[in-house]
N, C-alpha and C positions, 0 to 999 in steps of 0.2 A: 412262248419265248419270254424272257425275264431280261431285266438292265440292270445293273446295277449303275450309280447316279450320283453327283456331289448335288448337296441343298445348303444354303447358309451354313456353310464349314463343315456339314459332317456326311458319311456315306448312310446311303437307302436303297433299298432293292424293291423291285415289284413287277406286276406281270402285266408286260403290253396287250392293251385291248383294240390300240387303231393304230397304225403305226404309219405318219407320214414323214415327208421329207426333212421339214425342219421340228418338224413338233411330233409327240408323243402321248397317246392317251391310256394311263397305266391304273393300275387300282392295286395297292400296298397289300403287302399281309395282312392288317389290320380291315381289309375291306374297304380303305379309305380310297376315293378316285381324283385323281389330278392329271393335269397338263401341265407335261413337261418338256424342257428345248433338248432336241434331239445333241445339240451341242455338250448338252450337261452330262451324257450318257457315255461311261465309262468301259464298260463291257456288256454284252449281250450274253448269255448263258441261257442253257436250257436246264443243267442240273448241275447241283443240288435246287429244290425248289427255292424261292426267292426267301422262302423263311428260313432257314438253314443258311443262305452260304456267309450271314458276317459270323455267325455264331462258327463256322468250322474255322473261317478263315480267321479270325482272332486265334482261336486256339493255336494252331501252324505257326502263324506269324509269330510266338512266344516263341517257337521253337530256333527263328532265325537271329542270328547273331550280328547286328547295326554293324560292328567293326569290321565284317568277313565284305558285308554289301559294299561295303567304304571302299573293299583293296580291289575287290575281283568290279568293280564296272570301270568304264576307261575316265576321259577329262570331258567330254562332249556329253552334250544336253541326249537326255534316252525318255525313253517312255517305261512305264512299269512293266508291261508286258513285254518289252522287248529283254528286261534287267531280270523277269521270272523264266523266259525260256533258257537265257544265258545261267543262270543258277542253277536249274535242276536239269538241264543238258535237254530238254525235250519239247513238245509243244506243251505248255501247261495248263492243267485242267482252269476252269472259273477262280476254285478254291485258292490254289496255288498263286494264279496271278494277282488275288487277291490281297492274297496274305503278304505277299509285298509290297502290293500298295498300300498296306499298313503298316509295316513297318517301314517303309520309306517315309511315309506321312507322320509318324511319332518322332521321325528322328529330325526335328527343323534344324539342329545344329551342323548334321552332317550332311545333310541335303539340302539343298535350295531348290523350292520352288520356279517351274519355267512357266505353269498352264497347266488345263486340264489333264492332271495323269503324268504331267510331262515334269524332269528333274533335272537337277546338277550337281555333282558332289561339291561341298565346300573346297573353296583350297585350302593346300596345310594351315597357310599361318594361320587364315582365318579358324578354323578349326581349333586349332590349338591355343588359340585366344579364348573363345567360345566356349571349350572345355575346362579351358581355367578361372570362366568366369560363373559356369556353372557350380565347379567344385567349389569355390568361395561362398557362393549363393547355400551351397550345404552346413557348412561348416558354419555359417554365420547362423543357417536355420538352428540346428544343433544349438550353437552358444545362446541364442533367445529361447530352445527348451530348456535348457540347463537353467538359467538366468530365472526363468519363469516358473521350472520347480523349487529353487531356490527359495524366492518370496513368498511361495503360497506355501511350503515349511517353515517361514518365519527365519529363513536366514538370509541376510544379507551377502549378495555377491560381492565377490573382490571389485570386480571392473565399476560397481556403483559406488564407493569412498569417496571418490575425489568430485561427484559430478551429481550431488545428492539435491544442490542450492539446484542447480540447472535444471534437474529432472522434476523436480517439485515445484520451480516457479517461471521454465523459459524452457518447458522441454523442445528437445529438436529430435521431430518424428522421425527423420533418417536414419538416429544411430539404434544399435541393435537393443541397447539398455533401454530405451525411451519405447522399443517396440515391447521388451520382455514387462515394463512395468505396464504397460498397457493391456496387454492381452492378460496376466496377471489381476485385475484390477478386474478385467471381463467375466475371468472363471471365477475370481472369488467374491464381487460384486459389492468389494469396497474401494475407500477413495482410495486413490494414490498415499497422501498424506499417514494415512492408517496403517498399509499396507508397509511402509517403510518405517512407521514407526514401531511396530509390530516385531519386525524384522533389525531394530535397531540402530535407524539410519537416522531415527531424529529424538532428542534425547526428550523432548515434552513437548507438551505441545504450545506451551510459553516460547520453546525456540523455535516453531515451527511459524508463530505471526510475525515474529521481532525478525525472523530468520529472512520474510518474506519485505517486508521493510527495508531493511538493511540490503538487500538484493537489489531491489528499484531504486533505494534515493542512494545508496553507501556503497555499489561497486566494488571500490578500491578502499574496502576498511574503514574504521571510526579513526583509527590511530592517525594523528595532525602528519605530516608529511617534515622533513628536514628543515626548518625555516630560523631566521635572524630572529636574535632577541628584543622587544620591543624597548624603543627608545626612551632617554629617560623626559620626563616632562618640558624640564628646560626649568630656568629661575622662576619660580612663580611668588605671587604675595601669600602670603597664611592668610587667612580667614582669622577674625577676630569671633570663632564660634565656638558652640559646643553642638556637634552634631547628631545625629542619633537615627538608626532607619528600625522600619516596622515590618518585618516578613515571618513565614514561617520556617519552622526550625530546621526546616533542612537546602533554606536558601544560600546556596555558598555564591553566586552570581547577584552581590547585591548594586543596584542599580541607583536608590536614590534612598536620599537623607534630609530630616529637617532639622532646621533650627530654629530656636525664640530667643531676639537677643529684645530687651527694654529700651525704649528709649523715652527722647522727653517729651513727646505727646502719644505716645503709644508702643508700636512694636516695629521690630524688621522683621519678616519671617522669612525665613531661608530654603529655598529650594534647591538640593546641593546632586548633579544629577555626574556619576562614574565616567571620566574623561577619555575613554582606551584611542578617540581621536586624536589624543595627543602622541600619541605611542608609533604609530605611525598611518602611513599616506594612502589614500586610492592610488591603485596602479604597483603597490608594494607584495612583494611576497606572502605577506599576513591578511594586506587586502584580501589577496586570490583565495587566501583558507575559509574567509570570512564571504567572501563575492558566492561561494560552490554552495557555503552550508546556508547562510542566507539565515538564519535562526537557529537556535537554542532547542532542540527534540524533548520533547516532555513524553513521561509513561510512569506506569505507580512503579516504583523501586528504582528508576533508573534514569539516566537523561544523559543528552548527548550534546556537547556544548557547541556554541559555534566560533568561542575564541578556542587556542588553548590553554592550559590551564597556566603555565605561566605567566602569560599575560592578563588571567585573569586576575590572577596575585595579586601582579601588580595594582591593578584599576581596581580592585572590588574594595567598595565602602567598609571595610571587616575596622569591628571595635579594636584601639589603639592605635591606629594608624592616622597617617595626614596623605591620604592621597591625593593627587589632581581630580577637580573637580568642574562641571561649568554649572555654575550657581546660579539663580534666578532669586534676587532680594524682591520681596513686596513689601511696600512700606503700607504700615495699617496704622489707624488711629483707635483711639482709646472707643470709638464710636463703633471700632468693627470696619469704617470706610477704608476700602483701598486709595489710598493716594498717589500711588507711584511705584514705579518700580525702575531696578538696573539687572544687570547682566554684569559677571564675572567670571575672568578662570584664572583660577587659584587654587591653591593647596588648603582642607579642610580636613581638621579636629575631630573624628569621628569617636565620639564619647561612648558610645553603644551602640551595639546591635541588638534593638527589644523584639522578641518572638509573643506571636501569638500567642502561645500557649504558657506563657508564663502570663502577659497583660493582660489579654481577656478573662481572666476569673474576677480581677478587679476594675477594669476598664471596661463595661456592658451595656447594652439598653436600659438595665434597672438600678446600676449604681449613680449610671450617670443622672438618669431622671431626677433620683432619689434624693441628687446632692451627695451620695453616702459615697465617693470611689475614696478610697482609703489610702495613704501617701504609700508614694515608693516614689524613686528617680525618676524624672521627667514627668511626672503624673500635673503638677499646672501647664506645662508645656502642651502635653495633649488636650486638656481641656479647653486652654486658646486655644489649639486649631480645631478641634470638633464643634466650638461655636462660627471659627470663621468659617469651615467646612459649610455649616447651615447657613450662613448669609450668602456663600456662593452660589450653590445647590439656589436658593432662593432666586439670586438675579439671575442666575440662567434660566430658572421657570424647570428646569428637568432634573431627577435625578441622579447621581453619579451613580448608583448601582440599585437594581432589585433591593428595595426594603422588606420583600417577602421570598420566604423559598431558603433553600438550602446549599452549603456548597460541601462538598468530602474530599477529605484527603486520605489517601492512599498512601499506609507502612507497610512496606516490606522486609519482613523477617528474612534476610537468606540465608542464614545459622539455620535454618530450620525447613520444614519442607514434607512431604507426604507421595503417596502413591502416582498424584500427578503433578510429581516433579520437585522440583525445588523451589523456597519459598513459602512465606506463611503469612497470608493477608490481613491488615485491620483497615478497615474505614472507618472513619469518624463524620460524625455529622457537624457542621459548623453552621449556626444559621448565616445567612445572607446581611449585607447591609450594619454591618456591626457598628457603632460608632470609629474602630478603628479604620474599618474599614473606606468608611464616609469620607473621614479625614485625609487619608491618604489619597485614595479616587480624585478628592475635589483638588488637591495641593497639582495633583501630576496633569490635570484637566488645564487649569490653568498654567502651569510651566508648557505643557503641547500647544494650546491657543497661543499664548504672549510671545510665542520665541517663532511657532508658525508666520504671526500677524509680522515680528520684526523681517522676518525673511521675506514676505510679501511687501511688504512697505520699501525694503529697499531692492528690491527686486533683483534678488538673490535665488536660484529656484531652489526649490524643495519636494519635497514628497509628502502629500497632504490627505491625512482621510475625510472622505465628504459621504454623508446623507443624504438623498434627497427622494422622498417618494418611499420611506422603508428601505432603498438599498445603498450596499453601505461598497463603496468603489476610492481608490486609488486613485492619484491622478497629480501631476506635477506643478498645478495651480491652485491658487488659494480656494476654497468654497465651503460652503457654510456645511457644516453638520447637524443637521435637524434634530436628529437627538440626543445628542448633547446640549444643543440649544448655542452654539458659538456661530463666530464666522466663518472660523477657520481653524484647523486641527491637523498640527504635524508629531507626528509619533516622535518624540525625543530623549525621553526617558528611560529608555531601555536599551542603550549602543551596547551593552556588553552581551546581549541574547539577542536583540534583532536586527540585522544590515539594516533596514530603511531608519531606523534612530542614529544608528551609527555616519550614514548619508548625509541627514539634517546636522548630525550634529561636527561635521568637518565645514557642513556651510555655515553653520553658527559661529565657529572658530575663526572661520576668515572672515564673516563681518564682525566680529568683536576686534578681531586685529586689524581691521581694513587695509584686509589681502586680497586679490582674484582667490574665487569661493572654488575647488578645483573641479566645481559640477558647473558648465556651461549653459544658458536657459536650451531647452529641446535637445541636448547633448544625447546620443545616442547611448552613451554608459549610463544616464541618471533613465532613459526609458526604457533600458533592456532592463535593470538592475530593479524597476517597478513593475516588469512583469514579472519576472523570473520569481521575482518575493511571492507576490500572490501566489502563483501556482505552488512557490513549493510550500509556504505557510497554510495553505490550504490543505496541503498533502500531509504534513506533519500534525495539524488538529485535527485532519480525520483520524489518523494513527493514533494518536492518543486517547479520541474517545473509542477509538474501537481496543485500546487494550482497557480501559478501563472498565468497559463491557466486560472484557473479557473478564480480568479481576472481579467483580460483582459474581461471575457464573463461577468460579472457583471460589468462592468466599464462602457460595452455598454450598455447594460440594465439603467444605473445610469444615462447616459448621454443622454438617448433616441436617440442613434446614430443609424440610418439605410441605409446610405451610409458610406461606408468604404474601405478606396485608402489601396491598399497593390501594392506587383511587383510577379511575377509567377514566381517561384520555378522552376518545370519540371510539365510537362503534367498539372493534374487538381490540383497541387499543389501551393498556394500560398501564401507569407509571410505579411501580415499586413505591412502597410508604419510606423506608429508610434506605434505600438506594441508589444509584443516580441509576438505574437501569429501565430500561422503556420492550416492552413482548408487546407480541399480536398473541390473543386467547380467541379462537373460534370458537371455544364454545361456551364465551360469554353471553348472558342475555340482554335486552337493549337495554342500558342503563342511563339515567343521567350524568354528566360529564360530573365527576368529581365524587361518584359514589365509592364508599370504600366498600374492599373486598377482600375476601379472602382464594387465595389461588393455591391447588396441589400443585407443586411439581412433581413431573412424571418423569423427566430423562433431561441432562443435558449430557450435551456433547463436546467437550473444550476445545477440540479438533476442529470441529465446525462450528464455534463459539456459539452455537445456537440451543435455547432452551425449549422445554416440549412444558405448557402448564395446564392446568383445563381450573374454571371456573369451580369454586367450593362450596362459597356461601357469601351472604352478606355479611360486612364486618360492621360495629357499632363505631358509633361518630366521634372521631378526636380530636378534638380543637386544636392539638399539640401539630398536627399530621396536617397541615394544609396545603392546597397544591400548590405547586412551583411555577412561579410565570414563566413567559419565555426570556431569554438569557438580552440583558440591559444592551442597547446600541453600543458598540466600541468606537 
């Protein structure tokens, strides 16, 4: 005698060898022997042998038709065997009863389960729900084969256009698109990224990092939102100056300016810093443009402002204008000694905007040494301050910036452009620490200490950066900065690119005018508005050095460079000789920290901004080529 048997979900047959009440001692086709609960035991058969009857009864069961089972058994709970005699009108063979209890068990939608062997027909509705949620389940499967041949042909599906940001940086594995690019992605065992780029869904791979940026911190566009035009200053005094600032040539966001006026035992030097707190209020519509972006976006070619441009207009230090300013005089004597200083807001004389790249050919480490810098406008002006710059730098004991190492700026050609995309890179090497550089540093050092210390002294709060230990923290009370070497250090110079200067400098406004400062001490706007900066200032300088990475790894590409001198870092780490770029080479040998070298490139990838380089040779020693410290305290 034979049983046939349900085991963990599926049927088995075999042939009794002891046969008691509640239990079963059987041994399988396969010769295999088990005990089994007499309960689990479906039917008893003597023929076909136990290896024959799923194989006939599968067969049959194709032949029965799920919809005919559905009409002909009644509303009441049946057993299989009872549904196979009613079917083929007779007592039925093992085979027979079998094969509907196979097809009964295939069809969960139109039968429910009661028990062992035992069923219920769905009812209609349910049914008819079921089946239409089945047929959806197909049609959907379909549209993700469709969707998925699509891609791995390199064409882009209609239904992906609109939902390209999503599917590349916030996919939602529910919809059928986000399944087709994935399985996609499976068969042809590239990224996503590639796959749609491939396909034409992302136009470089320049749009695809900025694209991913712009997703996480810009949402709802770069584009300013509908807002009031900023207010005009109010009557201010003129400045009795001639003002002048130092940036490079593609600063349109200019923030601060100096001046040298004479006097009769010495000088006034002027620190003349972009007023946009005049323009208007915390708590204002331009606030909230300014509170969201919290800073100024920097990347090579591009930059995303945190006013807008209107109101830049207005405020920005641009040559010919008198715009509103809050000034910071130092009175110096002929000895170099600071003696004093005030505080002003007033409207300031901007004589010039000098750029680097015109000053620095004659403004340098060696003309100045030399005595030789050669006249142009403003050229004693700068020389005062690059001596006061030095007596600063002195009494603070620290640096204002790396005297060694390199800084690059990034042009971007977009007239112009190649295979991978649009655009055509230059960098330039600028050394670190320029005299102009000095000069500037130490004038903005001292305007962020003196106007810090004035808001602390009269106990006004502020927003202060502090050192202590190597780490450099935020924090609403005065504290020393250890490397800068001051007491105290409020970011004020830069309100037109950073919210926390723009903060200080609404509180500076109202103790110069002895007004309530409209930040309250522990005010919950002045601590949310010091966290939210960090994180997103944070976020925004990783962005920009990782596009600038990026730039470096297309620069090679542009330039068809595949030797490339850098010096080793530690272990397999090593720094590019003329780039700001930093690789791991595994298959560097142990070197000393600063040995130069010569590296193949073997592959980069601008998709996955990552380079592939192996070790070359060693390179010979250039004095010119020395390493880069790490980056000066801010």
């Amino acid at each position: 005698m034979n049983v046939l048997f349900e085991e963990d979900g599926s049927f088995k047959t075999a042939a009794i060898l002891t046969d008691n009440d509640t239990s079963l001692q059987v041994e399988t086709a396969s010769g295999k022997r088990a005990k089994i609960k007499a309960a689990n035991v479906l039917l008893r058969f003597r023929e076909p042998g136990c290896a024959g009857l799923l194989d006939a009864a599968e067969s049959q069961a194709e032949t029965i038709e799920t919809e005919f089972l559905y009409e002909v058994c009644g509303d009441a709970e049946f057993a299989f065997g009872e549904l196979a005699r009613e079917y083929y009108g007779h007592e039925p063979g093992a085979v027979e009863s079998t094969a509907i209890l196979l097809r009964l068990h295939a069809a969960p939608i139109w039968f429910h389960r009661k028990g062992k062997g035992r069923f219920r027909k769905a009812p209609p509705e349910i049914l008819q729900a079921a089946l239409a949620g089945l047929e959806k389940k197909k049609h959907q499967a379909a549209a993700i084969e469709r969707m998925t041949a699509d891609l791995l042909a390199g064409r882009l599906p209609a239904e992906f256009a609109p939902l390209i940001e999503q599917l590349l940086y916030k996919p939602d594995r529910n919809r059928l698109e986000a399944k087709a690019l994935e399985a996609a992605c499976g068969e042809s065992g590239a990224s996503a990224p590639k796959l749609l780029a491939r396909a034409g869904g992302i136009a470089s791979a320049h749009d695809y990092h900025l694209g991913r940026f712009l997703f996480e911190q810009f949402p709802e566009g770069t584009d300013f939102p509908t807002h009031e035009v900023a207010a005009e200053p109010g009557d201010l005094p003129l400045a009795g100056v001639r003002a002048f600032s130092i940036d490079d040539a593609h600063t349109t966001e200019i923030d601060d300016a100096l001046s040298v006026t004479p006097t009769a035992d010495g000088w006034r030097i002027g620190i003349h810093i972009a007023a946009p707190g005049l323009g208007f209020a915390p708590g204002s519509p331009l606030d909230a443009i300014a509170r969201r972006r919290l800073s100024t976006v920097y990347m090579p070619g591009r930059k995303i402002t945190m006013l807008p441009d209107g109101l830049v207009e207005r405020y920005t230090l641009a040559a010919g204008g008198c715009p509103a300013a809050l000034s910071l005089y130092l009175d110096v004597g002929r000895d170099l000694v600071l003696r004093g200083h005030e505080s002003r807001i007033e409207c300031v004389p901007i004589a010039a905007n000098l750029r680097h790249h015109d000053i620095e050919p004659l403004f340098n480490d060696e003309t100045v040494a030399a005595g030789t810098v050669p006249p142009f406008e403003f050229r004693d002006e700068l020389l005062l301050l690059w001596q006061l710059a030095n007596v600063f730098e002195a009494g603070r004991g620290k640096p204002a910036a790396n005297q060694l190492g390199k800084d690059y700026n990034f042009r971007v050609d977009w007239t112009a452009g190649d295979g991978d995309g649009p655009g055509r890179i230059e960098i330039e090497e600028r050394k670190r620490g320029s005299p102009l550089d000095k000069l500037v540093a130490e004038m903005m050092i001292v305007a962020n200490s003196t106007w810090g210390r004035m808001l602390d002294e009269a106990k006004v709060p502020g927003l202060y950066r502090a050192q202590n230990g190597g780490k450099v923290r935020m924090t609403t009370q005065a504290a020393p900065h250890e490397g800068l070497g001051v007491d105290c250090y409020a970011w004020s110079t830069s309100p037109l690119r950073r919210y926390v200067d723009l903060v200080n400098q609404w509180q500076m406004i109202a103790l110069l005018r002895s007004e309530t400062a409209p930040f309250a001490p522990k005010s919950d706007a002045l601590l949310t508005a010091m966290r939210d900066f960090e994180l997103t200032y944070a976020a925004y300088a990783e962005f920009q050095r990782n596009m600038e990475r990026w730039w470096c790894l297309r620069w090679l590409r542009q330039q068809g460079q595949t030797r490339v001198p850098a010096r080793v870092l530690r272990e397999s780490l090593v720094r590019c000789t003329h780039l700001p770029l930093v690789l791991r080479v595994p298959s560097l040998p142990a070197l000393d920290a600063g040995t130069p070298v010569i590296l193949e490139v073997e592959a980069i990838d601008l998709m996955d901004a990552e380079i592939r380089a192996r070790f070359l040779e060693l390179a010979p020693e250039s004095p010119a080529d020395e390493m880069e410290p790490e980056a000066a305290p801010e």
